[in-house]
LOVORO-308071 format. One line per field, with one value per residue (C-alpha): residue in three letters; x, y, z. Coordinates in nm, 3 decimals, decimal comma, padded with zeros to 5 digits, m for minus. Layout:
// residues N
code <- c(ala:...);
east <- c(X:...);
north <- c(Y:...);
up <- c(Z:...);
//
This chain:
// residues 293
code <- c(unk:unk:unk:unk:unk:unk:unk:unk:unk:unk:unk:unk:unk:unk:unk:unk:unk:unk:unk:unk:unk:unk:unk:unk:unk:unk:unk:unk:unk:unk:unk:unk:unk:unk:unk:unk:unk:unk:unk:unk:unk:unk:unk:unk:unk:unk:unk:unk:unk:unk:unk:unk:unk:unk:unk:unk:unk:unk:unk:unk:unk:unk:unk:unk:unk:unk:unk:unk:unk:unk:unk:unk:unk:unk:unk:unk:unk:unk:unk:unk:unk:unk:unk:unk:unk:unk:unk:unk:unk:unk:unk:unk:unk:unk:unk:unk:unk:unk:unk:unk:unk:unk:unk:unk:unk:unk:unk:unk:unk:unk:unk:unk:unk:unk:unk:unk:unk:unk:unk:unk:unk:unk:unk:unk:unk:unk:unk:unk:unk:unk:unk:unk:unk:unk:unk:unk:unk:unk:unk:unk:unk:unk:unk:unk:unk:unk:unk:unk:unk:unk:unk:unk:unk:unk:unk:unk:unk:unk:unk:unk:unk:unk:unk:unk:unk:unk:unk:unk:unk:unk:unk:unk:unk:unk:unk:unk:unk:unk:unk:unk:unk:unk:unk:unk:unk:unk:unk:unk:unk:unk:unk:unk:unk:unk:unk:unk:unk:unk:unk:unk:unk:unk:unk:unk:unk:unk:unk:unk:unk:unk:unk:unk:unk:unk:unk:unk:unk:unk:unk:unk:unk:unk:unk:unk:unk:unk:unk:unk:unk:unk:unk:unk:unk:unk:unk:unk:unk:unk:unk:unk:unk:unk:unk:unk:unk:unk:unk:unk:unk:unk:unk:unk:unk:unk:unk:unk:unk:unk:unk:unk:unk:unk:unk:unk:unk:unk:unk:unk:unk:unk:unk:unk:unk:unk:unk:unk:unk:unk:unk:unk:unk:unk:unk:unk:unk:unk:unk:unk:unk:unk:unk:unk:unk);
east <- c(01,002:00,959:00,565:00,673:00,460:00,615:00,451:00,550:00,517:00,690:00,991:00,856:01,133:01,464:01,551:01,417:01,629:01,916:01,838:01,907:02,261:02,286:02,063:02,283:02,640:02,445:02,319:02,694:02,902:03,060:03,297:03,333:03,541:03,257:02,996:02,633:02,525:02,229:02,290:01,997:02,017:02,006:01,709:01,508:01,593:01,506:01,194:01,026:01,149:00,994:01,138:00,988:01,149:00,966:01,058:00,980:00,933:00,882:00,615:00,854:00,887:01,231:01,380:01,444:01,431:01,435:01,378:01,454:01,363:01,362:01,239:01,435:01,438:01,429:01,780:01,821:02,015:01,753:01,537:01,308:01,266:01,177:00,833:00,819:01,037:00,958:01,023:01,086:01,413:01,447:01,781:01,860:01,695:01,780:01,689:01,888:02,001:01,836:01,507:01,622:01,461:01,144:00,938:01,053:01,192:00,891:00,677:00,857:00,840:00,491:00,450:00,681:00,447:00,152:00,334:00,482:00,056:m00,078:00,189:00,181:00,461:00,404:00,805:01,046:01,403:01,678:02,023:02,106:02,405:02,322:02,525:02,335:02,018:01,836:01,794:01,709:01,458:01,271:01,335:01,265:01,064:00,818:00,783:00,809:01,046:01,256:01,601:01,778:02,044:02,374:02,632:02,990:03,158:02,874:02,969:03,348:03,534:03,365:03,481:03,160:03,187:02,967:03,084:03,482:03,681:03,476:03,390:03,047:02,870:02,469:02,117:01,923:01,576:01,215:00,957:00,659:00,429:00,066:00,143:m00,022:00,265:00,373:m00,032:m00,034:00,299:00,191:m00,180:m00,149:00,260:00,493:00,567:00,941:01,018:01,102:01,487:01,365:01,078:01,284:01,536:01,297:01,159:01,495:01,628:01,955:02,197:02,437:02,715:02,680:02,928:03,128:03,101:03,460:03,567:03,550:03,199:03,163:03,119:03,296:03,176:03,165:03,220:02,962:02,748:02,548:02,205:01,872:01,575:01,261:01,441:01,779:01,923:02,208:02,393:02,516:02,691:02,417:02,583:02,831:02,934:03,006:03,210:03,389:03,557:03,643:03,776:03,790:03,923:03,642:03,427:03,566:03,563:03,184:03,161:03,334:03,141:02,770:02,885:03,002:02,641:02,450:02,571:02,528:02,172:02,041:02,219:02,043:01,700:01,656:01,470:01,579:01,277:01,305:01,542:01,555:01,729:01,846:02,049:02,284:02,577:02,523:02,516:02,342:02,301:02,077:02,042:01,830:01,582:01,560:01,296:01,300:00,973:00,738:00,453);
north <- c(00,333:00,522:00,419:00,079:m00,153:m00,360:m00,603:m00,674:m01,046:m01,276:m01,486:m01,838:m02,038:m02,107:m01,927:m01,629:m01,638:m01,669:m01,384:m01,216:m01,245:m01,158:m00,838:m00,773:m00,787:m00,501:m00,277:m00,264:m00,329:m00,630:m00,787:m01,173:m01,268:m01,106:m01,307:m01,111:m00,976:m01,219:m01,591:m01,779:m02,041:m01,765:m01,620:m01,947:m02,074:m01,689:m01,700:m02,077:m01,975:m01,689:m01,415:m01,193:m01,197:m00,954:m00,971:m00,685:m00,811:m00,639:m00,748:m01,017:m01,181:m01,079:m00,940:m00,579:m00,550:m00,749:m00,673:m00,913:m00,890:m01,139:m01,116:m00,967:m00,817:m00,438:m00,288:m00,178:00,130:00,290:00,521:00,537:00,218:00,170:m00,051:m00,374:m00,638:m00,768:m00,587:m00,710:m00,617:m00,500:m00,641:m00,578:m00,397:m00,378:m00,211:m00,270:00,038:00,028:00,035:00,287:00,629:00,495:00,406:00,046:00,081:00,304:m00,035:m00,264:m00,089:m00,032:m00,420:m00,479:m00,205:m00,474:m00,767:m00,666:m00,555:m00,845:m01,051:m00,861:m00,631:m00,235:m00,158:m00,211:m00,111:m00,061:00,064:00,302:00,527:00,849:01,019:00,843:01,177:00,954:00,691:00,980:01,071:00,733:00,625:00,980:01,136:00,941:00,638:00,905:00,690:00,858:00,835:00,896:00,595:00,620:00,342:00,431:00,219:m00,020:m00,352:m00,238:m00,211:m00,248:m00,334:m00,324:m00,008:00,175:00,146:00,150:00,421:00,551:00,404:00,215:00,446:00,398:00,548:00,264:00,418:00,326:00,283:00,251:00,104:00,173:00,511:00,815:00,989:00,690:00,669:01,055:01,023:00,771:00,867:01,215:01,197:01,382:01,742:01,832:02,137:02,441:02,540:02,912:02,817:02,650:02,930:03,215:03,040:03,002:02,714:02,668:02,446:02,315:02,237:02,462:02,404:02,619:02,702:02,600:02,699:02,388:02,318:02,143:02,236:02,141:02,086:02,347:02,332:02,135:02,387:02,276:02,230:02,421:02,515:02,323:02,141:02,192:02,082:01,881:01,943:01,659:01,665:01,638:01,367:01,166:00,916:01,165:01,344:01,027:01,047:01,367:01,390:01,088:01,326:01,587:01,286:01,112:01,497:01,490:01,142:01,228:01,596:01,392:01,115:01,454:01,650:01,395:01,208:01,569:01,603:01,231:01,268:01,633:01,429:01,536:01,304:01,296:01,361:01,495:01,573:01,924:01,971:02,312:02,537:02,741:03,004:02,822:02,473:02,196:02,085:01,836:01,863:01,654:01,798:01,688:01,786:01,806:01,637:01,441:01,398);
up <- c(m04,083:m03,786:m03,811:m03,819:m03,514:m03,280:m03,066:m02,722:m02,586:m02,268:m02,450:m02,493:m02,797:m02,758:m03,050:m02,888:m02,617:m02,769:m03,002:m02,640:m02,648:m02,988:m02,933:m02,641:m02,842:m03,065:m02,767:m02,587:m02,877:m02,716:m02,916:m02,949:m02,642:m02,416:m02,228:m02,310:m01,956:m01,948:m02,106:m02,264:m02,018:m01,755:m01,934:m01,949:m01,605:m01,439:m01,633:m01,512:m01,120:m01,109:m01,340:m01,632:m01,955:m02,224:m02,569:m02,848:m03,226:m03,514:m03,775:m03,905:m03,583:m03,495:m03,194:m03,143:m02,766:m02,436:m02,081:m01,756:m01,426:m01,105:m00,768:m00,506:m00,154:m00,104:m00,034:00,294:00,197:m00,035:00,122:m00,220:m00,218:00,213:00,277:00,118:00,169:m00,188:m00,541:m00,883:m00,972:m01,356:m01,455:m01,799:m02,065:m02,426:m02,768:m03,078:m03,247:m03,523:m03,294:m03,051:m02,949:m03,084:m02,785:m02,774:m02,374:m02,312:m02,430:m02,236:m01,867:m01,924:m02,006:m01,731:m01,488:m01,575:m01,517:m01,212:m01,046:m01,197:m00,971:m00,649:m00,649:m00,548:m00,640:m00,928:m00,867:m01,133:m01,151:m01,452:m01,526:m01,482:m01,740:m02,002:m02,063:m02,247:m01,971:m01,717:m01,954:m01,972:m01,620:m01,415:m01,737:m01,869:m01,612:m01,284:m01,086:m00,845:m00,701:m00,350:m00,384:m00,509:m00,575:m00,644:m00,884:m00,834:m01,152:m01,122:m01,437:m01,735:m02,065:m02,314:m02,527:m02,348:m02,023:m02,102:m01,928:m01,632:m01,290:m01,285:m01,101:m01,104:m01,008:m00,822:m00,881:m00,722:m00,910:m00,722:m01,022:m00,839:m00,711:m00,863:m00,961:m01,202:m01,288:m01,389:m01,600:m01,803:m01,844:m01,910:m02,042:m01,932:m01,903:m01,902:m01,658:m01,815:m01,697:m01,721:m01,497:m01,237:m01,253:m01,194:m00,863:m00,712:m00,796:m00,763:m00,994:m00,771:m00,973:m01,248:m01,544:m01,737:m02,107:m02,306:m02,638:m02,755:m02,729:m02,384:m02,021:m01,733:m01,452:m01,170:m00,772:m00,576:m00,348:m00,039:m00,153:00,011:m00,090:m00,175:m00,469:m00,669:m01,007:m01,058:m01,387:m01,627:m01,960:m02,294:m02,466:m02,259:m02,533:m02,757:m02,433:m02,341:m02,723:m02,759:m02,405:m02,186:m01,873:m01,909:m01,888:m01,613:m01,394:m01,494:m01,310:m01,036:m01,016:m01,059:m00,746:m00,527:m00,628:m00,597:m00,244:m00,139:m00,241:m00,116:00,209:00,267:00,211:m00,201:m00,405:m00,777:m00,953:m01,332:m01,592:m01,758:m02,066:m02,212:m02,402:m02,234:m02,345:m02,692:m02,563:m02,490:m02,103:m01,887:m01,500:m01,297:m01,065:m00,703:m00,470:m00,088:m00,135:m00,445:m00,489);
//
């Protein structure tokens, strides 16, 4: 199954977009009294003024993944982003379980890369929780965008089940989709840093966290960043954090917003993600430079 093709097309039947908001009740395990993020009619009317809405099907012809973005002005507060006064913003995107960590997303920014040049538009911004690895992964990883904008609490509370319980903070990341950087990472793929590389040429983890008996780390003091990049620490699996111990979790949030305010407003660009094992268990950081390439 894992072999299994998938074809990636714009949404064009109704039925299609309204496999959206079932696909979405899947990917945030809403229950039935929740609105899906995105409505069909939302979908459909975004789309005709102006919008992109990708769909992914498998070889039956049924949804597995979605992706919807709508034209925007840049945010003044976003130093990545500074330039244009135009970007596509990438609003929602979505892979049903069953489909994920098979290079369905992957697929759908790189249809949404094309998309986006063959209309005009240099930058795509996105908001992403930063907690979530595997989202650092794709979006600073594999695509190469970067990061220098954070936004506290950004959606307020949330109630889908993967949001529950912690403030809404979020990543607005640039992705500049012409730019060699993003050209390199996806013609050549990426390259995860090495933490024992980074480590033996100085650099520094800010907030390093602590090894506990049971398994997790918590995080450490936030120290003044310098140097020619740092890394900020993150837990490995925040999901699996959040139900084993909703307060570690919420210090973690509260420990990323402190680190990483620190490192944007000292002119660090997140860059990377580096995942590890460390005193026996598993840990991410992100990687921010004083300057990209």
């Amino acid at each position: 199954m894992a072999d299994t093709p998938f074809s990636i097309a714009p949404l064009e039947r109704i039925e299609d977009f309204l496999a959206c908001e079932r696909l979405q009740q899947a990917v945030w395990h809403l229950g039935d009294e929740h609105i899906p993020k995105a409505t069909a009619s939302m979908l459909i009317a975004s789309q005709r003024y102006g919008g992109m809405v990708l769909g992914a099907f498998d070889p039956e012809g049924r949804l597995i993944g979605f992706l919807f973005g709508l034209p925007g002005t840049v945010p003044p507060d976003n130093p990545a982003a500074a330039g244009p006064r135009w970007q596509l913003c990438s609003r929602i995107m979505g892979v049903h379980p069953d489909w994920q960590g098979r290079g369905v997303g992957y697929r759908l920014k790189l249809a949404q890369r094309e998309w986006a040049l063959a209309h005009g538009y240099e930058l795509v911004t996105w908001t992403y929780d930063p907690l979530e690895v595997a989202n650092g992964t794709l979006n600073l990883g594999k695509l190469g965008a970067i990061c220098r904008c954070y936004l506290r609490d950004f959606y307020g509370p949330m109630a889908d089940g993967l949001n529950v319980g912690l403030p809404s903070d979020r990543f607005e990341v640039a992705w500049w989709v012409g730019s060699e950087r993003v050209w390199q990472r996806i013609e050549n793929g990426w390259r995860p840093p090495r933490l024992e590389d980074l480590l033996d040429a100085g650099v520094v983890v800010i907030n390093p966290g602590r090894a506990r008996a049971d398994g997790w780390a918590e995080p450490g003091p936030v120290r003044p960043p310098e140097g020619e990049a740092v890394l900020v620490e993150i837990p490995a699996h925040i999901q699996a954090l959040k139900r084993a111990d909703p307060g570690l979790a919420l210090a973690w949030r509260l420990n990323l917003r402190e680190a990483s305010e620190a490192a944007f407003a000292a002119g660090y660009t997140a860059c990377d993600v580096v995942r590890a094992t460390v005193e026996g268990i598993p840990r991410a950081y992100y990687l921010c430079a004083a300057q990209t390439e």
